[in-house]
C-alpha positions as CSV (number, residue, x, y, z in Angstrom):
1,X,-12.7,1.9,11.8
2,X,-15.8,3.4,10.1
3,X,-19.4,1.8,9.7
4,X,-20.4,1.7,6.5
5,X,-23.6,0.4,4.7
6,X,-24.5,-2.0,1.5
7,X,-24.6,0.9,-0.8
8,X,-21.7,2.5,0.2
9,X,-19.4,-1.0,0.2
10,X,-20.6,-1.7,-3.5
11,X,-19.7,2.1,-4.5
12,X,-16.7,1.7,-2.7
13,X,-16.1,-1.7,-4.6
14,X,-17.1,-0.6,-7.9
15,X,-14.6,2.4,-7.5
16,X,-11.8,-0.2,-6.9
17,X,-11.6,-0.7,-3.1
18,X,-10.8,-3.6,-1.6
19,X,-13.6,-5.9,-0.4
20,X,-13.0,-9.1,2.3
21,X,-15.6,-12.0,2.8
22,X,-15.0,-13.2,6.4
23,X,-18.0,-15.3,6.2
24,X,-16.8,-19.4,6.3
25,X,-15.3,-20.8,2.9
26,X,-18.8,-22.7,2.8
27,X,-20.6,-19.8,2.1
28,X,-19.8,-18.2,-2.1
29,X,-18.1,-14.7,-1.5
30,X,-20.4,-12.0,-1.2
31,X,-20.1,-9.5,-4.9
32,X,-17.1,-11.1,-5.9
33,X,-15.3,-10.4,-2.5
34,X,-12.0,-11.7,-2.1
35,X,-12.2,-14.8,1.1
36,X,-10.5,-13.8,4.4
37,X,-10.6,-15.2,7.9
38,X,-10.5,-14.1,11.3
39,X,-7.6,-16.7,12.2
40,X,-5.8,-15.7,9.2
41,X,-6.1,-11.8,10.4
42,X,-5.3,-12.7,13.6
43,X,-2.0,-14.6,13.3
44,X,-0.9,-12.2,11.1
45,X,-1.2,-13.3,7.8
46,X,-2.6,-9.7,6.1
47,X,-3.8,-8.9,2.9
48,X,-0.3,-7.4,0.9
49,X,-2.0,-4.3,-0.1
50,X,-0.8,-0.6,1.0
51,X,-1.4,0.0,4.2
52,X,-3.6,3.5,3.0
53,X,-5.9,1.3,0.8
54,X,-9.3,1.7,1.6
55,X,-10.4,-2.1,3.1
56,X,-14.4,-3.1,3.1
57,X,-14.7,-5.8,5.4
58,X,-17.8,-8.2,5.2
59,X,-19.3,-11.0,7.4
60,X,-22.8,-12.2,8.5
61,X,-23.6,-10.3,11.4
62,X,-20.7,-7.7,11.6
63,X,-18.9,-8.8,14.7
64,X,-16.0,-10.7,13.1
65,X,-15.5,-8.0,10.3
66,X,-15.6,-5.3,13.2
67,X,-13.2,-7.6,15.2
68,X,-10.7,-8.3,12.4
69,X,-10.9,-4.3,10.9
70,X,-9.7,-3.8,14.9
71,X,-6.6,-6.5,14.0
72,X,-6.3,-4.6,10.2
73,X,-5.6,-0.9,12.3
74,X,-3.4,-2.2,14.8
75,X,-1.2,-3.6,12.0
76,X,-1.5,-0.1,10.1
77,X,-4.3,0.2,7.7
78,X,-5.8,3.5,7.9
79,X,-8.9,3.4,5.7
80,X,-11.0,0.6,7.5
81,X,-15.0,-0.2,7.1
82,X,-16.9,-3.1,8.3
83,X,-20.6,-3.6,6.8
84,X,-22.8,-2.7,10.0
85,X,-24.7,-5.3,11.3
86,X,-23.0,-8.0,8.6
87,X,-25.3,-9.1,5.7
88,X,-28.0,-10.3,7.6
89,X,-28.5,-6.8,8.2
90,X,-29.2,-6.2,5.1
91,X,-31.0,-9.3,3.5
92,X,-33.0,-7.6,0.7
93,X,-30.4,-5.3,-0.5
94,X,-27.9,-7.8,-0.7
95,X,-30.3,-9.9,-2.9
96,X,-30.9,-7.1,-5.0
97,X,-27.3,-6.1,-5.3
98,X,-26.3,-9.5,-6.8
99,X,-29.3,-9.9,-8.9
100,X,-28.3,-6.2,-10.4
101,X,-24.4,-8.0,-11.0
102,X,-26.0,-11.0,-12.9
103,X,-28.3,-8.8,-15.1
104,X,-25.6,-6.2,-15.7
105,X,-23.3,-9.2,-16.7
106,X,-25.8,-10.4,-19.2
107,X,-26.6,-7.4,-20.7
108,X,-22.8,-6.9,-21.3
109,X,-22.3,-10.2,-23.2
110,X,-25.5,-9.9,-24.8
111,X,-25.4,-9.3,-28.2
112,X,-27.0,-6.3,-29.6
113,X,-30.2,-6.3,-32.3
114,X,-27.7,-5.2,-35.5
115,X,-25.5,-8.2,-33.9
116,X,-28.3,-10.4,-34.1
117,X,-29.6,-9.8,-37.5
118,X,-26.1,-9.8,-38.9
């Protein structure tokens, strides 16, 4: 399992890998990452995704998503990364990262000045 940092998990995501909120349900997945727990990891119930598709794993201090990318490898999956130190590493970055989503998501649907006057 590799380390890997904010920037690097939102390239990864934004060129189509995989990303796992093990954070609890309470808590609104991180960047539009898909919910996943520990127990769920750990009994055996695993994403159904290829076994060589990269996997970004996400929590709030990086222990369980270090734990359960340890229970993703010994199942198979060869292209494993945790976020070191979980998002509380990471507090300003993340805030930045999510603020960048919602602004690119309203530029997208906003229409443009020749819509406007139309």
């Amino acid at each position: 399992m590799q380390h890997a940092t904010l920037e690097q998990l939102v390239a990864a995501q934004r060129a189509g890998a995989v990303v796992f909120d093990l954070r609890p349900a309470l808590q609104p997945p991180f960047g539009g990452a898909a919910p996943l727990s520990l127990e769920a990891v750990q009994t055996g119930t695993l994403p159904e995704l290829p076994l060589d598709t990269p996997v970004y794993l996400v929590c709030a201090r990086g222990q369980v998503s270090e734990l359960a990318g340890l229970y993703l490898e010994a199942a198979g999956f060869t292209a494993v990364y945790h976020l070191a130190g979980g998002l509380r590493a990471w507090p300003l970055e993340a805030e930045q990262t999510e603020a960048k989503s919602t602004e690119t998501k309203l530029t997208e649907t906003k229409p443009t000045e020749a819509e406007e006057s139309a």
